[in-house]
C-alpha positions in Angstrom: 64.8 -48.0 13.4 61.9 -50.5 15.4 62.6 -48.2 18.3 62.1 -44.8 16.2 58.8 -46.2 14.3 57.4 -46.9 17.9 58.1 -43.6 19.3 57.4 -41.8 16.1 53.8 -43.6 16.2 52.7 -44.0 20.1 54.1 -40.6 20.7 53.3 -38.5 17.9 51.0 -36.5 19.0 52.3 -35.6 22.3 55.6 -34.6 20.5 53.1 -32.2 18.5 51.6 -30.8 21.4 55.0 -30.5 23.0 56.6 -28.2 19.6 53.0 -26.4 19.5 53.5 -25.2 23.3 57.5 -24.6 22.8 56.9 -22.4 20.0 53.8 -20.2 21.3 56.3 -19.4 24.2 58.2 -17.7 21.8 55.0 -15.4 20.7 53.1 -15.4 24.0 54.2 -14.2 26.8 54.4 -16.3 29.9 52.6 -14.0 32.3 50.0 -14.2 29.6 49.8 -17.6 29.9 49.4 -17.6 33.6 47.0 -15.4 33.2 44.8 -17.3 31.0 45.3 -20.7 32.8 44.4 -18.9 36.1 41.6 -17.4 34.7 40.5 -20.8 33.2 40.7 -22.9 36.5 39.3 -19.5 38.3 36.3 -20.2 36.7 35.6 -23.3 38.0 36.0 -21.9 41.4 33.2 -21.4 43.8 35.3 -19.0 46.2 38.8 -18.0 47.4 39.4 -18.1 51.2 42.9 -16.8 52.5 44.1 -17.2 48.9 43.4 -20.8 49.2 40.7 -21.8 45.8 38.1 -23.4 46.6 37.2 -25.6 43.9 33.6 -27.0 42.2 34.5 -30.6 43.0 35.8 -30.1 46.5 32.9 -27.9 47.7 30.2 -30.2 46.5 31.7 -32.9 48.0 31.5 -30.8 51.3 27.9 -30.3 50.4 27.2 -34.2 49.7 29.1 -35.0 52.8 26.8 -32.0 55.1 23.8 -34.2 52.9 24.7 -37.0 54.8 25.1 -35.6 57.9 21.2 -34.4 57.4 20.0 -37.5 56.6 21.3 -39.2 59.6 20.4 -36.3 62.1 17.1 -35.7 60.5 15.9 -39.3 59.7 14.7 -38.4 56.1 16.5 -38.2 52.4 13.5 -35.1 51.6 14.5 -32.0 51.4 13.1 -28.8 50.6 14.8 -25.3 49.1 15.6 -24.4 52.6 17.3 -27.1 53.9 19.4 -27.2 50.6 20.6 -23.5 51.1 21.3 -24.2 55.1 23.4 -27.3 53.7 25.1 -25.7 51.1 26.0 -22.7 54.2 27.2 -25.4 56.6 29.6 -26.7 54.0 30.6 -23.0 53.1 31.1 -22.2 56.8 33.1 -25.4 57.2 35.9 -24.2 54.5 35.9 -20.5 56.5 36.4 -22.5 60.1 39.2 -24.7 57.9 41.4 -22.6 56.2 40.9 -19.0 57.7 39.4 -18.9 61.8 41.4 -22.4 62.6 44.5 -20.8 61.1 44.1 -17.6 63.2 43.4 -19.0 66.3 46.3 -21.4 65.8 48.0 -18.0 65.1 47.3 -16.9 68.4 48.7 -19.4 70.3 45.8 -21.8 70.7 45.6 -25.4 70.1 43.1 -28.0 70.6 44.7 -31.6 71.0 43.9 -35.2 71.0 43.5 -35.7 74.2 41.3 -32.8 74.6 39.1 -34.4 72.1 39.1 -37.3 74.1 38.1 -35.4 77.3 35.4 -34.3 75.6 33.5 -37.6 74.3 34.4 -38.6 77.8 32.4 -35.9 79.3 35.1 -34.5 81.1 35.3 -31.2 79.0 31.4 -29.7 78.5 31.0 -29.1 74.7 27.6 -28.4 73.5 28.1 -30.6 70.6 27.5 -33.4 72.7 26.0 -32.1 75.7 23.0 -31.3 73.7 23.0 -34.3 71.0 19.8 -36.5 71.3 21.9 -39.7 70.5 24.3 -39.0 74.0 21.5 -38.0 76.8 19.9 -40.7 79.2 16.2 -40.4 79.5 16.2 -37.3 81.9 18.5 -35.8 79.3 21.8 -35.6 80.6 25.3 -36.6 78.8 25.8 -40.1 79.1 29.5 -41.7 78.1 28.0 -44.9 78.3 25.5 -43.8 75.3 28.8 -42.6 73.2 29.9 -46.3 73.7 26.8 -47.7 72.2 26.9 -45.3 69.4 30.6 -46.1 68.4 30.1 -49.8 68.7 26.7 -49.6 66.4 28.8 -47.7 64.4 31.5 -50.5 63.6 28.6 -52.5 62.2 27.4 -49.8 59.6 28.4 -51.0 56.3 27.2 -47.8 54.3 30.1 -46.3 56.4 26.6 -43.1 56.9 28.0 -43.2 60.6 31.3 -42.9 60.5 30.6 -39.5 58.5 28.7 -38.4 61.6 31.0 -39.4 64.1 33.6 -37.6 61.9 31.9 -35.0 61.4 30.8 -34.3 65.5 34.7 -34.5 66.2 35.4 -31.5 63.5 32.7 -29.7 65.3 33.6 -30.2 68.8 37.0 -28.9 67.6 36.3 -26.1 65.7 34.0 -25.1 68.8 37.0 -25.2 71.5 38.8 -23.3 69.2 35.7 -20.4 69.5 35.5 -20.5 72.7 39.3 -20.2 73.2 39.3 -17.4 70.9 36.4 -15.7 71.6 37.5 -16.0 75.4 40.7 -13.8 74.6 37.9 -10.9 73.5 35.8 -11.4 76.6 38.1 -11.5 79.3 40.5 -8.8 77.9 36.9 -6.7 77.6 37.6 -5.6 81.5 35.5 -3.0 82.7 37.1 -1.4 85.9 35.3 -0.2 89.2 35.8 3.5 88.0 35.3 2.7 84.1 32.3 1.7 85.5 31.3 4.4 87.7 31.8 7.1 85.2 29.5 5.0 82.7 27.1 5.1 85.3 27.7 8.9 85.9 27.3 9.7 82.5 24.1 8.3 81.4 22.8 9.7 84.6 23.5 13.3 84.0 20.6 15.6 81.7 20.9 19.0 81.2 18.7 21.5 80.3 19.2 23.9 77.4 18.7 27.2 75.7 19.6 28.0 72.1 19.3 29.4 68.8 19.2 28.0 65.8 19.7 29.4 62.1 19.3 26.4 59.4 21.0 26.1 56.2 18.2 26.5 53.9 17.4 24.5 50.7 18.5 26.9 48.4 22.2 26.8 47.7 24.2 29.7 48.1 26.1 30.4 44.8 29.3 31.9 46.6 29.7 28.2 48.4 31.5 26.5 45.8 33.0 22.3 45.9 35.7 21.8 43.2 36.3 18.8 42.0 39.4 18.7 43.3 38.0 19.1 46.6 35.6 16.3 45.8 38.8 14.3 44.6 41.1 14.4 47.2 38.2 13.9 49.8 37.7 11.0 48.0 40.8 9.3 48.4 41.3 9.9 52.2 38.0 8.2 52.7 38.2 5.6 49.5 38.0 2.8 52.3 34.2 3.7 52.7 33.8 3.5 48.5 34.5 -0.4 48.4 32.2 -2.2 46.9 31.4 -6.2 45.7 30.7 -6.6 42.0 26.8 -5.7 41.0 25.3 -5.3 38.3 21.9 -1.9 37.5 19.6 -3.4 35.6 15.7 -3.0 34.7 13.3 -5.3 33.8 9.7 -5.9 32.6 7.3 -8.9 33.3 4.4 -10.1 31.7 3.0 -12.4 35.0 0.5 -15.0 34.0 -2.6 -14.2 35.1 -5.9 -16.8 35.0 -8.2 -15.1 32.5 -12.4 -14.8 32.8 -13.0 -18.2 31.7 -10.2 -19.7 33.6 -11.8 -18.5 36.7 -15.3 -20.0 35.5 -13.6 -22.9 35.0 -12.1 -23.1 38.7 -15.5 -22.3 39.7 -17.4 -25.2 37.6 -14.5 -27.7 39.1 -16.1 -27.4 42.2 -18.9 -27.4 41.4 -18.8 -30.7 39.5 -17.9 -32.5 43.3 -19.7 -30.3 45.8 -22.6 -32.9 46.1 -19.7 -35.7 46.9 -17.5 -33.6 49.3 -21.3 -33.0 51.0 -22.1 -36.8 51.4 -17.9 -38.2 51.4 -17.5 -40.6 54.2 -13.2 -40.4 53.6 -13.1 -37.2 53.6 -9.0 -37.4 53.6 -9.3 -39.1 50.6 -11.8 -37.3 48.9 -9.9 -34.2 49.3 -6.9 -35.7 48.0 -8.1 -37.0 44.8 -10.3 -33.3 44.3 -9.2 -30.2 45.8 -6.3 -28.1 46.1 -6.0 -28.3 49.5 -6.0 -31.5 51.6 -7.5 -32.5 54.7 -5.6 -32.1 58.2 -6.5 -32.6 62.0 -5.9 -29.8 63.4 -8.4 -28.0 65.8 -9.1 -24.7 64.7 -10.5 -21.4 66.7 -12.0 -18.2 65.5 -9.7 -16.5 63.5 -7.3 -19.3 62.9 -8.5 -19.6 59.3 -8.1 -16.4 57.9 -4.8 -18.3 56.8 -7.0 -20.4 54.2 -9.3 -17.1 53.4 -11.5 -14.3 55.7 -14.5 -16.0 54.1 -14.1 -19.4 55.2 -13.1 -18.4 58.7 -16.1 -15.9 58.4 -18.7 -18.9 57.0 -16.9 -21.5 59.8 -17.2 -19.5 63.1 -20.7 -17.8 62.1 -24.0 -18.8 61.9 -24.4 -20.7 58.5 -25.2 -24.9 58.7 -21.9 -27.5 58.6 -21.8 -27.3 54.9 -21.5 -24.1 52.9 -22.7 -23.3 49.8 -19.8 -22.1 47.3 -17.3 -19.1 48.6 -15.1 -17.5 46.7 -12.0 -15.0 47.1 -9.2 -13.7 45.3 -10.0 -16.4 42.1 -10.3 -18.9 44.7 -13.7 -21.2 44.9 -14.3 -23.0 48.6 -16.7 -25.0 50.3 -17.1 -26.1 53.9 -18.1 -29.0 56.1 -17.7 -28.7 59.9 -16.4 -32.3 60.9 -16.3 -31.7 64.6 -16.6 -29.1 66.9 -15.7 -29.2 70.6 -13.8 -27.4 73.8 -10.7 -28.0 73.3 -7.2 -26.7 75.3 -4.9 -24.4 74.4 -2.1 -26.4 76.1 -1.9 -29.9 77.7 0.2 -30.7 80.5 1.6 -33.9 79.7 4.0 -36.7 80.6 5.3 -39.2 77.6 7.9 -42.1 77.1 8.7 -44.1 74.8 5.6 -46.8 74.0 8.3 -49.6 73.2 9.0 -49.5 77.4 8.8 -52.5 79.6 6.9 -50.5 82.1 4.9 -47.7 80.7 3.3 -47.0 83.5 6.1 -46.8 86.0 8.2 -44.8 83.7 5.4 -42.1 83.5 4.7 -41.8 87.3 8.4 -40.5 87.6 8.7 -38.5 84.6 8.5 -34.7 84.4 5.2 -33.3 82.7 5.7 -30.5 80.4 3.2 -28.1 78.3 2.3 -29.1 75.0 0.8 -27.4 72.3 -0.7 -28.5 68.7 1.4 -29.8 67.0 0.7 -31.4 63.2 0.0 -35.6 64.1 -0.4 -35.1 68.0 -3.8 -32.9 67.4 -5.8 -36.2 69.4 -3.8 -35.5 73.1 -5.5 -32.0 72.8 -9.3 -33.4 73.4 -8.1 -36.4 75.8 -9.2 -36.5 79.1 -7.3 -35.8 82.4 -5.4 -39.1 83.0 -5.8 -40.7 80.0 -2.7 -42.3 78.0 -2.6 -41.5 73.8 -0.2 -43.6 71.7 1.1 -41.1 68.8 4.6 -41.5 66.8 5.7 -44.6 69.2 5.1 -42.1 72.7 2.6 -42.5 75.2 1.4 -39.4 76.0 -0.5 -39.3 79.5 -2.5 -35.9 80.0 -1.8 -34.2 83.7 -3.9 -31.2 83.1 -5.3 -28.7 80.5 -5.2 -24.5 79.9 -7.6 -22.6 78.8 -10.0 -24.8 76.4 -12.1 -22.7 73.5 -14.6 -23.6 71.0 -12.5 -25.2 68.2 -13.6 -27.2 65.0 -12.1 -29.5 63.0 -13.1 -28.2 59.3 -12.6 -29.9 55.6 -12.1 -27.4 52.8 -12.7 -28.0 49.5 -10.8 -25.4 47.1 -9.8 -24.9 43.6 -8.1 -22.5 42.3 -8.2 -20.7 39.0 -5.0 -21.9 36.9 -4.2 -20.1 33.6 -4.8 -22.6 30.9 -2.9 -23.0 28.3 -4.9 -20.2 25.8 -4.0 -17.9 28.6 0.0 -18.9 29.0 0.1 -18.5 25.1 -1.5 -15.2 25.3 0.7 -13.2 27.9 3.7 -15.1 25.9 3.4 -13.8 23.2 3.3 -10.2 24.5 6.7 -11.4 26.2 7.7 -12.4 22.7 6.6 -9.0 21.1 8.5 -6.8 23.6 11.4 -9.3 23.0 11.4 -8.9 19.4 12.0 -5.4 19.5 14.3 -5.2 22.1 16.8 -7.3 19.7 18.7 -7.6 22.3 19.6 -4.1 22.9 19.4 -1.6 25.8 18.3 1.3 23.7 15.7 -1.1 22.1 14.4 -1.7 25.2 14.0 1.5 26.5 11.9 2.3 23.0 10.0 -0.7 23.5 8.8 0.4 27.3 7.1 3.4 25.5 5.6 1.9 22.5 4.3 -1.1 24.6 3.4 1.1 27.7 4.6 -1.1 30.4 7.0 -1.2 33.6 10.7 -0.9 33.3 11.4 -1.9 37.0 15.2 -0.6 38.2 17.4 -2.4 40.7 20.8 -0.9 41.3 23.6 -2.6 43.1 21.9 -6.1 42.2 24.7 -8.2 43.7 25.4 -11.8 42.3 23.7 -13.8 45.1 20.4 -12.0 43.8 17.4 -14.6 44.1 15.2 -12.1 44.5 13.0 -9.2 41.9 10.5 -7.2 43.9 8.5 -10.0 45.0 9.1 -12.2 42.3 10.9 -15.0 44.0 13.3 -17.8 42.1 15.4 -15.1 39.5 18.4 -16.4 40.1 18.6 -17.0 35.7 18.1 -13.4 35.5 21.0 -12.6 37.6 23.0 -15.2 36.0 22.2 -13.3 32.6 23.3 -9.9 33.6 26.4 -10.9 35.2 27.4 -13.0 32.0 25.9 -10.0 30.0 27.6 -7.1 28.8 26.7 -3.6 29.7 23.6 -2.1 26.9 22.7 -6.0 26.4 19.0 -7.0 26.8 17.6 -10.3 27.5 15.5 -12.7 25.6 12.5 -13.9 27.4 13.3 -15.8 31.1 10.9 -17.6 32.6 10.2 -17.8 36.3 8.2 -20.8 38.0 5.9 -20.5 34.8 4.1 -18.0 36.0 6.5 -14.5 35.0 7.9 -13.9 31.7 11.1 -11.5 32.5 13.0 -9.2 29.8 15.5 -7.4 31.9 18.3 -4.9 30.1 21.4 -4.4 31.7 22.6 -0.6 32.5 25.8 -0.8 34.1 28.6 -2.9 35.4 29.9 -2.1 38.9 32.6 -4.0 39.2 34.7 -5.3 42.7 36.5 -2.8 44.0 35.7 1.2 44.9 32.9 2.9 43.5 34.4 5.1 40.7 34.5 8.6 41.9 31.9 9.9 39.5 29.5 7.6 40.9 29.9 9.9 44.3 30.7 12.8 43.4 27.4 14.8 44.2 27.2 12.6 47.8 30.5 14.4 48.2 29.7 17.7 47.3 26.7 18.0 49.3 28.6 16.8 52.4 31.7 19.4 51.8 29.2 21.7 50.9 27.4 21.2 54.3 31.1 21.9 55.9 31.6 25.0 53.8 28.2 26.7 54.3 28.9 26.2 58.0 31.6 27.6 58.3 30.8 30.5 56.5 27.3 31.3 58.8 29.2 30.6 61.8 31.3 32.8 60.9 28.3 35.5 59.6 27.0 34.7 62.9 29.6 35.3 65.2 29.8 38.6 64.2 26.1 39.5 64.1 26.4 38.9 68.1 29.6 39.9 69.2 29.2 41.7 72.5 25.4 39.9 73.0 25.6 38.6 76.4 21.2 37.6 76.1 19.9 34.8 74.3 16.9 36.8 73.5 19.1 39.7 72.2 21.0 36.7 70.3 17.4 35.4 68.7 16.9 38.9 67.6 19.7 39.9 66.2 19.4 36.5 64.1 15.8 37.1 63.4 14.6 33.4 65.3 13.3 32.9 68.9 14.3 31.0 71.8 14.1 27.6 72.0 14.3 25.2 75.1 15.2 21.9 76.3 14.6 20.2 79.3 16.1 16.3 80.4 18.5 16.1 77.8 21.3 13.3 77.2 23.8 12.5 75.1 22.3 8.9 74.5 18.6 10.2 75.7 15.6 9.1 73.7 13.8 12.7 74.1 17.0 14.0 72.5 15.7 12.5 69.4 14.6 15.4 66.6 18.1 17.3 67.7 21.1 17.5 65.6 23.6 15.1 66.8 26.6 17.7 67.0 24.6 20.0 69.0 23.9 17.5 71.9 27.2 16.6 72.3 28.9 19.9 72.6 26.0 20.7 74.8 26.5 18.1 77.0 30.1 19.1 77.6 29.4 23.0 77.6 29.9 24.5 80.9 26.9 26.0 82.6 25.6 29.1 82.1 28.3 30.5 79.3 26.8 31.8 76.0 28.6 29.2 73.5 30.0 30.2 70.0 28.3 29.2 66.9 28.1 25.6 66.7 27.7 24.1 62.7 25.5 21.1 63.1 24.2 18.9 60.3 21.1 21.2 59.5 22.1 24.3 60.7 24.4 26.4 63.0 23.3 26.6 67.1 24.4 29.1 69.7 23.3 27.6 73.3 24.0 28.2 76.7 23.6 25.1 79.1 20.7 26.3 82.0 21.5 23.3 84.9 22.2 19.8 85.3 20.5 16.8 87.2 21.7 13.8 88.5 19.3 10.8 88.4 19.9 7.5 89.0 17.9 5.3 86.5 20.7 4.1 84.8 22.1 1.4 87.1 24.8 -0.8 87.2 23.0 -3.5 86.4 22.1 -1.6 83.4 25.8 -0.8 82.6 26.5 -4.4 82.9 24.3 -5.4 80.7 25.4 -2.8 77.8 28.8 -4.2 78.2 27.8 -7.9 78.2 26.2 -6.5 74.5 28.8 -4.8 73.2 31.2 -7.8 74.1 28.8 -10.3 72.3 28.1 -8.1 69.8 32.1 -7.6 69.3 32.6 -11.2 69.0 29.9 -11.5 66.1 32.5 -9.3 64.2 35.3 -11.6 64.7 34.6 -14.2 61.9 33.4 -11.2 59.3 36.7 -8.9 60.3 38.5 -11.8 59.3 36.5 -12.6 56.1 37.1 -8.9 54.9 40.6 -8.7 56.3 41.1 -11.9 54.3 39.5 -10.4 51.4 37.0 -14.0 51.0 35.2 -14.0 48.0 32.0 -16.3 48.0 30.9 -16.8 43.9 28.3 -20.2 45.4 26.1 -18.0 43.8 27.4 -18.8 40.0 26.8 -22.5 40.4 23.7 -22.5 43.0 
């Protein structure tokens, strides 16, 4: 009894749970149960590669780990939107190489082994990952084992283990490389252009012709006995449903209500500057006078004549004309300036230079055998532009000796004092609460919406096909919540008010849901139509054609009979750029035709051709060179396809987008 009492109490409730799941068996079908629990962990997915998941947890972790990675390579922890969205594509891209172009090329026959690997950190087997890594190069930048050796025995002392992820992480890559260049190797040296392959490439973008012809076009109007049932539509359809696929999207439209800085925010931004114009005159720290008072801070850099249209035309205009050092207050686009001219001298385009590192036992010996290079501004280094032929500049821990100079121009060094005009809060409230208006009587419904764009008078901006990776409305940038609304939405919902960087207030409404798969037929039907149409109407005027000339041997008699003229074309062929304007159809048969026969009527895309072909040429402009340079393109541009065949062969789906 003891022993029942314990189970009956410790295990009560999993015994529940137990009966609960034994009996809904009985009313729920399994499949439906899959379903659901699939759908469930599905959700927590960020993608499906090969029909392998790829969960939340496990792709962040690839993301922290690529973090890492960053960190060490890059020295810094900071990073901006840009670097996130590279680290986030380098994880991504590290599942694909994993689980779908490692298991093809593995597939095909191809393996990349230990001692491979080892070959490689060795130096025996050139890999670019590295070849070209900073950490592994001698000072005259070639691979250096002994460097390796350093690194992995630093890397034994690393207690925050940072290092080992790097290391870890340039093996993966040196794999996953020779596994490209094995694979990609099978494209490029199957890709085999032979001696007469090559001669009759050369032949044929050699040869031009020279035409005559006719030509009737379709016309705009439609002709009423041409008809396109929807059968016709249908069954075209389905033999080319392979060109309807599509990704899930969503048709939307929107309104905004930006925030704009009213009158007497403007006046405001204006009196700002005002209020420290006679400091920013007299400052003697200008760097930190700027910082603690305008909008935009100072910086070193030397500009010339034109350089500051970047900042605005009238400051570049004030800087490089006539005026005194200091400016009186400018203004543009809401924007309020003033100027003080801190230096102004000749200064180079470009510096040759030679530079080691300052920490060096012999500075100077190192730099009488190193290798000058050019150097341009660059943000920190702006004092080796105005140094003097032979003289050394310390910047960043580098001694920089100057060798020579290029080109020196009036530049000047210029502080800016700006302020903006910022909405304040009045103004925020004001455009709000039209957001909040429209929003109220939208009530959350598409045909609201629609009412509320005509009593309110503004913008209903469309965007079809908006796919789920959308960051992006006209040039609003940051709308990644709207897209996350319509593609949780449900087709006629409409939005409450989203706010974008503070400065847009968004209401979109959501049309239509295209989901993955094939456009649905009724979506292209009238494409259809107009393209069997096309076919139809020429086919019947080629037809009307043929026998308005049968017997004419005389392109003029032709043009005649058709009521049109002659036309001519000299030089043409079949890839030539003065065949531009000409209907594609046409200049291929053409450039087959034999010479001097009267052709039947053609249909082209526009309208229907008779021609006859008047001579040929021969030129020689096209070379072999030339020819082996298209096919170097076409093979590169063949192996860019590999990894996105695969992807769509493997049917990859990347949702990043519903977590990111």
């Amino acid at each position: 009894m003891a022993a029942l009492e314990t189970i009956r109490v410790k295990f009560g409730v999993v015994i529940t749970v137990l009966i609960a799941i034994a009996l809904l068996s009985f009313i729920i079908d399994p499949t439906t149960l899959q379903s659901v629990s699939s759908s469930m962990s599905s959700k927590y997915d960020v993608g499906e590669i090969d029909g392998k998941s790829i969960s939340y947890v496990d792709y962040q972790a690839e993301v922290d780990r690529f973090t890492v990675i960053n960190e060490v390579t890059t020295g810094s922890s900071v990073k901006n939107e840009q670097q996130q969205i590279s680290i986030r594509n380098a994880a991504w891209q590290s599942f694909v190489d994993k689980y779908l172009f490692e298991k093809n090329a593995k597939k095909a026959g191809l393996y990349v082994g230990t001692e491979e690997i080892n070959d490689i950190i060795a130096g025996n087997i050139d890999s670019p990952v590295f070849l070209q890594n900073p950490a592994f190069v001698d000072e005259n930048g070639v691979f250096s084992a002994d460097a390796v050796r350093e690194f992995l025995a630093y890397m034994e002392s690393d207690q925050t283990g940072r290092l080992q992820t790097y290391w870890n992480y340039l093996i993966e890559s040196a794999r996953t490389q020779e596994y490209y260049a094995k694979y990609l190797s099978l494209f490029t040296q199957s890709d085999f252009t032979n001696t007469l392959m090559l001669t009759e490439d050369i032949a044929e973008n050699n040869n031009t012709f020279n035409v005559e012809f006719v030509m009737v076009p379709y016309g705009f109007a439609k002709d009423s006995t041409v008809t396109v049932s929807d059968s016709e539509i249908k069954a075209y359809y389905n033999a080319h449903k392979k060109f309807y696929k599509q990704p899930a999207s969503r048709d939307i439209e929107y309104v905004v209500f930006e925030v704009k800085p009213s009158d007497a925010d403007v006046a405001a931004a204006n009196q700002a500057l005002i209020d420290v114009y006679d400091n920013f005159v007299s400052a003697e720290n200008m760097k930190s006078f700027l910082l603690a008072n305008s909008d935009r801070q100072y910086d070193n850099r030397w500009y010339k004549a034109g350089e500051l249209n970047t900042v605005a035309k009238v400051v570049n205009d004030y800087v490089f004309g006539e005026g005194a050092s200091v400016s009186e207050v400018l203004s543009e686009n809401n924007k309020f300036y003033a100027v003080r001219v801190m230096e102004t001298a000749m200064v180079p385009e470009q510096v040759f230079v030679k530079y080691v590192p300052a920490a060096s036992e012999n500075v100077d010996s190192l730099l009488n055998v190193t290798e000058p290079q050019w150097l341009s501004q660059v943000a920190g280094f702006e004092d080796i532009m105005t140094a003097k032929k032979g003289e050394k500049v310390t910047v960043n821990g580098l001694v920089f000796q100057v060798v020579d100079t290029k080109d020196p121009v009036e530049k000047k060094r210029v502080a800016v004092l700006e302020k903006g005009a910022v909405a304040g809060k009045e103004t925020v409230n004001g455009f709000y609460a039209q957001a909040n208006t429209f929003a109220t009587k939208t009530a959350g419904k598409y045909e609201n919406f629609k009412k509320a764009v005509e009593e309110e008078g503004v913008y209903a901006h469309p965007v079809n096909k908006m796919l789920e990776s959308a960051d992006r409305l006209g040039a609003i940038d940051n709308t990644r919540e709207v897209t996350r609304w319509a593609f949780d939405a449900k087709a006629g919902d409409a939005s409450s008010i989203i706010t974008v960087d503070n400065n847009y207030f968004i209401i979109a409404a959501l049309k239509n849901v295209n989901k993955e798969g094939y456009t649905p037929v009724e979506q292209v039907a009238s494409t259809i139509s107009n393209l069997l149409y096309t076919e139809k109407i020429g086919e019947k005027k080629s037809a009307e054609i043929a026998e308005k000339i049968n017997g004419l041997t005389d392109m003029q008699a032709i043009a005649e009979a058709l009521g049109t003229t002659v036309s001519t074309k000299d030089g043409v062929a079949f890839a030539s750029m003065n065949a531009q304007g000409l209907d594609p159809k046409f200049i291929g048969a053409a450039s087959v035709a034999e010479e001097g026969k009267i052709s039947a009527p053609l249909a082209g895309n526009i309208g229907v051709y008779v021609y006859t072909v008047t001579g040929r040429d021969a030129g020689a402009f096209y070379t072999e060179d030339d020819a082996k340079a298209r096919d170097a393109q076409m093979a590169q541009y063949s192996n860019q396809l590999v990894v996105p065949v695969m992807m769509d062969d493997a049917e990859v789906k990347d949702n990043r987008a519903r977590f990111y």
